[in-house]
N, C-alpha and C positions, 0 to 999 in steps of 0.2 A: 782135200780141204778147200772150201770156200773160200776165195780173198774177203763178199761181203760179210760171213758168218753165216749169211740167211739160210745155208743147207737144212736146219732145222725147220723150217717155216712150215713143211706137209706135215711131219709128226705133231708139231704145234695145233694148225689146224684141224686134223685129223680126233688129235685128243678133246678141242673143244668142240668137235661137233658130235662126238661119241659123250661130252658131257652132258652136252643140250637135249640129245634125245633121250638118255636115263631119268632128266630132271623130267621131259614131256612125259615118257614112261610113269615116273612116280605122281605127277600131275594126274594120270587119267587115271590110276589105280583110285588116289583119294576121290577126286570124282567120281568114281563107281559106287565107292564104301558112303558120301553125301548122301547121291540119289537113292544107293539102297534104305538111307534112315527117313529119306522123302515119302521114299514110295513106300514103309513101313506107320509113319506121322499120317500119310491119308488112307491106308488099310484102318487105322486105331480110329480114325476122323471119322470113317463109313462105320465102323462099328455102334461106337455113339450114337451117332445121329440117327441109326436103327431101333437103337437102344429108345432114346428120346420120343422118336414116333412112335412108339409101341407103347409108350408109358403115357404119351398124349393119345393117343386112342383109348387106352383104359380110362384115361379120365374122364374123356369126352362121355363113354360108355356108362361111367358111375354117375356122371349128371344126366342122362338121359335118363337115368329110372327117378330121377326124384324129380322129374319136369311131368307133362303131358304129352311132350314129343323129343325128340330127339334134337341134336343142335342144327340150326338152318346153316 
């Protein structure tokens, strides 16, 4: 037995840094699950914008026949 008490101080420690690394643990999990809805948000972003240019070239294409030339 300790006179100060402090014999507990390693287990103490011990448990708070096995907490700190669980809580980093779960930190970078949700970080993964973020960047996966990121990089999901600009996959959907490039889809569109494919989308869009395809729909503005057809337009482009429909006023070209009722011009004399094409768009400059």
């Amino acid at each position: 037995m300790s006179i100060t008490g402090a014999d507990f101080l390693g287990k103490v420690a011990k448990d708070k840094i096995a907490a700190a690394k669980q809580k980093i643990t779960n930190a970078v999990t949700e970080l993964d699950n973020a960047f996966g809805k990121i990089d999901g948000a600009a996959e959907h972003a490039e889809r569109v914008a494919q989308q869009v240019s395809s729909e503005a070239d057809g337009l482009l294409a429909d006023l070209g026949q009722l011009t004399n030339g094409g768009p400059s």
